[in-house]
DSSP file (Angstrom, degrees, kcal/mol; ACC not computed):
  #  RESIDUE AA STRUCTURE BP1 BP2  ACC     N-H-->O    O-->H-N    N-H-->O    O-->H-N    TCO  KAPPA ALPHA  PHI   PSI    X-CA   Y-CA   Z-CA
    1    1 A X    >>        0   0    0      0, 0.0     3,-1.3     0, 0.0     4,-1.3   0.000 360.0 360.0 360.0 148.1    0.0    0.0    0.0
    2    2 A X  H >>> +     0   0    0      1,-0.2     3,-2.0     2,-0.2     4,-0.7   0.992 360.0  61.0 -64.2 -41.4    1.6    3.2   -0.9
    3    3 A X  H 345S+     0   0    0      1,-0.3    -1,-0.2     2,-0.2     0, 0.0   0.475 105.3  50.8 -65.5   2.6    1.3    4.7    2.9
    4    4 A X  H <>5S+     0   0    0     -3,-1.3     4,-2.0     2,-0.1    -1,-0.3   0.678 105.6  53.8 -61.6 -36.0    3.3    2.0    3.9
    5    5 A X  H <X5S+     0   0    0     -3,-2.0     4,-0.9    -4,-1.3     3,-0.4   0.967 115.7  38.0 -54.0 -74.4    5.6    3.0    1.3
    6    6 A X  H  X5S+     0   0    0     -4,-0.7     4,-1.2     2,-0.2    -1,-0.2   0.766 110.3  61.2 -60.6  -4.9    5.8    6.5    2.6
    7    7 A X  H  ><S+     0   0    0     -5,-0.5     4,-2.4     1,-0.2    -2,-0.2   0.918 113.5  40.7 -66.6 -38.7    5.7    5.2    6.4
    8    8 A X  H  < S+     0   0    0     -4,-2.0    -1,-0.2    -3,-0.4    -2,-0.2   0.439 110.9  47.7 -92.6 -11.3    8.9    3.5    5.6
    9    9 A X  H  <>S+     0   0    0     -4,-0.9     5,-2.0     2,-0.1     3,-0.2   0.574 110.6  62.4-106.9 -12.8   10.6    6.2    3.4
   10   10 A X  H >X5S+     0   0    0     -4,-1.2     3,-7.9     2,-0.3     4,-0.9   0.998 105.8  48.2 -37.6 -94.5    9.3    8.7    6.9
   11   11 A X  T 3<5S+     0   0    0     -4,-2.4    -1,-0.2     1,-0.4    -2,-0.1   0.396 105.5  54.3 -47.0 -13.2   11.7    6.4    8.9
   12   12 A X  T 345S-     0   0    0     -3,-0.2    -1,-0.4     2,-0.1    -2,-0.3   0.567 117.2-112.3-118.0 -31.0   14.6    6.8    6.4
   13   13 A X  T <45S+     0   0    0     -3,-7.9    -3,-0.3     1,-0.4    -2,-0.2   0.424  75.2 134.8  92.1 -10.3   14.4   10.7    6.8
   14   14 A X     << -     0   0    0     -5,-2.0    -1,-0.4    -4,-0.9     2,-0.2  -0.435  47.3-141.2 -78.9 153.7   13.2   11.0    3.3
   15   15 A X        -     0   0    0     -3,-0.1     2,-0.3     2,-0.0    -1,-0.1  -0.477  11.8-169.2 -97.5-178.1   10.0   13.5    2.6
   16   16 A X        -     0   0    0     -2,-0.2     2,-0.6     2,-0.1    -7,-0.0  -0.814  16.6-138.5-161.2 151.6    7.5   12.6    0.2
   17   17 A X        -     0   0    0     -2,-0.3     2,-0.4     2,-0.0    -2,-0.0  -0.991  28.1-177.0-116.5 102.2    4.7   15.5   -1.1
   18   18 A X        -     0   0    0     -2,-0.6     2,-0.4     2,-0.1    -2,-0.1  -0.947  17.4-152.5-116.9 127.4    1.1   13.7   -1.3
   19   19 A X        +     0   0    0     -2,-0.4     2,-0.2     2,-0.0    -2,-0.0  -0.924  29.7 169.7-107.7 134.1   -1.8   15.5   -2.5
   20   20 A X        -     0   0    0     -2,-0.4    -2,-0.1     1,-0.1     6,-0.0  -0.893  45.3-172.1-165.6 125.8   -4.6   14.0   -1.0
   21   21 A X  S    S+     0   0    0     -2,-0.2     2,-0.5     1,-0.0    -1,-0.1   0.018  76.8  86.7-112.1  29.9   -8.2   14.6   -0.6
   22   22 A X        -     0   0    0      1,-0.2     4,-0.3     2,-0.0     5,-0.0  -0.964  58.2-175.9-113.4  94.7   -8.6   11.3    2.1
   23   23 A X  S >> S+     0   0    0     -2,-0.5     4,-3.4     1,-0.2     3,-1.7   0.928  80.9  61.2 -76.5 -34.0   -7.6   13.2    5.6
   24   24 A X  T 34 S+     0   0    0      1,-0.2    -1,-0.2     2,-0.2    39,-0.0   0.809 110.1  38.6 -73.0  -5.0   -7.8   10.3    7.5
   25   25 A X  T 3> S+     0   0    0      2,-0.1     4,-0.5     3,-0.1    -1,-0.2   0.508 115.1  62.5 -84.5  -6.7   -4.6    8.5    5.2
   26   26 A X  H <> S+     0   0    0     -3,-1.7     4,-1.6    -4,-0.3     3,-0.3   0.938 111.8  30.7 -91.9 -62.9   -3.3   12.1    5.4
   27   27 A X  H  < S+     0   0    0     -4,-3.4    -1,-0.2     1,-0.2    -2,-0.1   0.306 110.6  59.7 -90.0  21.6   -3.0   12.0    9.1
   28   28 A X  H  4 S+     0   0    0     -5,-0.3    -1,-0.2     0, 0.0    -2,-0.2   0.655 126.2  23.3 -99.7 -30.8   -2.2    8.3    9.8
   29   29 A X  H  < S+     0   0    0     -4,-0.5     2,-0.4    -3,-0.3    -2,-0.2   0.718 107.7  74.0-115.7   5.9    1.1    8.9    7.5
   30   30 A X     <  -     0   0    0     -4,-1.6     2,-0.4    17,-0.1     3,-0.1  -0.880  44.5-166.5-106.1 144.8    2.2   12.9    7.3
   31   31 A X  S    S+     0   0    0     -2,-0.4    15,-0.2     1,-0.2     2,-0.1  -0.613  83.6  53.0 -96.6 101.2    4.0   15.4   10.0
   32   32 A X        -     0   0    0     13,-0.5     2,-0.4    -2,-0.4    14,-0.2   0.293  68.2-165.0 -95.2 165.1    3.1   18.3    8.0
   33   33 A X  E     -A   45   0A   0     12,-3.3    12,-2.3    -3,-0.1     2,-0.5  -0.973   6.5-169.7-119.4 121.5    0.0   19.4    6.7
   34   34 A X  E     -A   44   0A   0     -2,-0.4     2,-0.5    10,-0.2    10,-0.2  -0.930  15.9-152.2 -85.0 126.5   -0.4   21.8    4.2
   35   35 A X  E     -     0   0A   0      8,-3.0     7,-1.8    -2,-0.5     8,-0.2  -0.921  20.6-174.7-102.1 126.0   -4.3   22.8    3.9
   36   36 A X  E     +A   41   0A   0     -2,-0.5     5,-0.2     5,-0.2     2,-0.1  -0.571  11.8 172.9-116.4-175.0   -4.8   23.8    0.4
   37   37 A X  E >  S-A   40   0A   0      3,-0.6     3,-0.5    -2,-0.2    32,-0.1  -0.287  70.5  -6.3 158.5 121.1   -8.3   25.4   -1.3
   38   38 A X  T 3  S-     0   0    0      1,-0.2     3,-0.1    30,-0.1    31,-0.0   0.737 129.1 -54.3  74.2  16.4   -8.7   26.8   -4.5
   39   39 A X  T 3  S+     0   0    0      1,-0.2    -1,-0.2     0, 0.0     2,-0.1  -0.359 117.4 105.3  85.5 -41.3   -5.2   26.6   -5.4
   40   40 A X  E <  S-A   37   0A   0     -3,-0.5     2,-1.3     1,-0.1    -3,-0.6  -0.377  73.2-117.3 -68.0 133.0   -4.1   28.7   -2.1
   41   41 A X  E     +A   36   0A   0     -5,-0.2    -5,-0.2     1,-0.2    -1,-0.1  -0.429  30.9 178.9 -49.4  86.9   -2.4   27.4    1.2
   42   42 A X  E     +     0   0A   0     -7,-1.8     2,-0.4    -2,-1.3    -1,-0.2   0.980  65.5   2.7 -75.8 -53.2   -5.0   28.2    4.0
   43   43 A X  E     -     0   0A   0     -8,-0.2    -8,-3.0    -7,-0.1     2,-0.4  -0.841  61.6-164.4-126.7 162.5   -2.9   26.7    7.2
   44   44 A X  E     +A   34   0A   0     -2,-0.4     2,-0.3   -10,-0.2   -10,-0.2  -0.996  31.1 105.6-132.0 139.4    0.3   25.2    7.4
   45   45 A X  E     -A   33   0A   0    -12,-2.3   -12,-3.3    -2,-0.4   -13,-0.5  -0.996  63.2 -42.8-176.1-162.2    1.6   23.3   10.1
   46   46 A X     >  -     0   0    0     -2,-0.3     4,-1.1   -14,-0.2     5,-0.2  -0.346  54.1-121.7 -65.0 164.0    2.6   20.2   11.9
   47   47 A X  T  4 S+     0   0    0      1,-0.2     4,-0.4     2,-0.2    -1,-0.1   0.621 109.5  55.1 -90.7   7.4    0.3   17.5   11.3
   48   48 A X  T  > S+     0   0    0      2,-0.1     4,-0.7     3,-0.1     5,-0.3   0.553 114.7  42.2 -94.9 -30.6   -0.6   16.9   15.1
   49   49 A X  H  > S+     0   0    0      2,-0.2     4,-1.1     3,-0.1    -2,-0.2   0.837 108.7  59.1 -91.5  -8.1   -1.7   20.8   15.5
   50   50 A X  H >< S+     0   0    0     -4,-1.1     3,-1.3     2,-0.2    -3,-0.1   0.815 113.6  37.3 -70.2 -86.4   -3.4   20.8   12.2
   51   51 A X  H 34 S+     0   0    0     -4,-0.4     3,-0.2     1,-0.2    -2,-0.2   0.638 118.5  47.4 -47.4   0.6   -5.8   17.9   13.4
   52   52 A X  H 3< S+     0   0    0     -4,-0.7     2,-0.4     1,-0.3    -1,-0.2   0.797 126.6  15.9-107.0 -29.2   -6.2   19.0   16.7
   53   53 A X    <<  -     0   0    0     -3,-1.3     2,-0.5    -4,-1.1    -1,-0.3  -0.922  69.4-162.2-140.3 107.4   -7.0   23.1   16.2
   54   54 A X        -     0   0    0     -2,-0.4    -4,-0.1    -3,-0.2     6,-0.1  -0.884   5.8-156.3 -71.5 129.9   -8.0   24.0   12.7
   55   55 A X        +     0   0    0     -2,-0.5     2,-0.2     4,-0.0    -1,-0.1   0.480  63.1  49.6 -58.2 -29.2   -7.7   27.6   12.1
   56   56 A X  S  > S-     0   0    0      1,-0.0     4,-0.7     0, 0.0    -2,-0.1  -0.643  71.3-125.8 -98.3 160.8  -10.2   28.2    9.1
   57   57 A X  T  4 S+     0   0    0     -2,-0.2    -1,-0.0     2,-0.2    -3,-0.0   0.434 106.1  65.2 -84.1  -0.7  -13.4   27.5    8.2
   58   58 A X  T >> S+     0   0    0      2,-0.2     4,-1.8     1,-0.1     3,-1.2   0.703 108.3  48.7 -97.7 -34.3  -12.5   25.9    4.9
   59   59 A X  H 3> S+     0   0    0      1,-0.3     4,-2.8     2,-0.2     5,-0.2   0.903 103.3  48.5 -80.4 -19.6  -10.8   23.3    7.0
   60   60 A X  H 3< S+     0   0    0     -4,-0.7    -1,-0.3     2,-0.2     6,-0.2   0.428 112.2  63.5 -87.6  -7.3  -13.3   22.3    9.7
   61   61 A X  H X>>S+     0   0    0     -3,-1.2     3,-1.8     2,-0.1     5,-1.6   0.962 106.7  44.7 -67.1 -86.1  -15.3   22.2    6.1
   62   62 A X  H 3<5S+     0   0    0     -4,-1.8    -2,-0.2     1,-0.3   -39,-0.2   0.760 110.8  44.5  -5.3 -75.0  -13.0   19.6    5.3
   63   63 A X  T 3<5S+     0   0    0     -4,-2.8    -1,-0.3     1,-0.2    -3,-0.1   0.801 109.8  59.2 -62.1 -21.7  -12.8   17.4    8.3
   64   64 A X  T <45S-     0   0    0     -3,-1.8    -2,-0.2    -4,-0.2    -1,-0.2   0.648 119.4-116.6 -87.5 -18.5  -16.7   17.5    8.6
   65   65 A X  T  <5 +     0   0    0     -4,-0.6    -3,-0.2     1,-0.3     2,-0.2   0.580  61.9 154.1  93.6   2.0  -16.5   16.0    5.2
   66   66 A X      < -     0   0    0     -5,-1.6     2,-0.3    -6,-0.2    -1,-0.3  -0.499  47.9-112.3 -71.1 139.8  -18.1   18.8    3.6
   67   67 A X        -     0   0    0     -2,-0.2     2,-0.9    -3,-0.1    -1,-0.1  -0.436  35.2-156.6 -70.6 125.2  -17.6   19.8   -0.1
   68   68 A X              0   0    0     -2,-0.3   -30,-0.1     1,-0.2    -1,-0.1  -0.679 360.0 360.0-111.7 155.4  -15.7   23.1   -0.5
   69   69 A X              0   0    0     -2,-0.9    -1,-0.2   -32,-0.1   -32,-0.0   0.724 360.0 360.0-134.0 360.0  -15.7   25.4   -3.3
């Protein structure tokens, strides 16, 4: 599965850049989170402070499973 594939390239030090509209595969395998919408970065951060305090409204959109546009 790839998100073993990045879990395992993680341990190595290596990054990897996933766009990905599945937050729960996002946060079982990234430490940071870019939140993107519309083309624009709305938050940046680690991926434990993303999922615990969102900062927008596009993101708590997001997590709720809501479509944004």
């Amino acid at each position: 599965m790839i998100e073993d594939i990045i879990l395992e390239e993680n341990k190595k030090g290596d990054m990897c850049n996933l766009n990905n509209s599945r937050y729960g595969s996002s946060k079982k395998v990234s430490n940071k989170y870019n939140f993107m919408n519309k083309g624009k970065i709305l938050e940046q951060s680690d991926s434990n402070a993303f999922f615990k305090k969102l900062k927008t409204n596009e993101a708590l959109k997001y997590i709720k499973g809501e479509i944004l546009f």
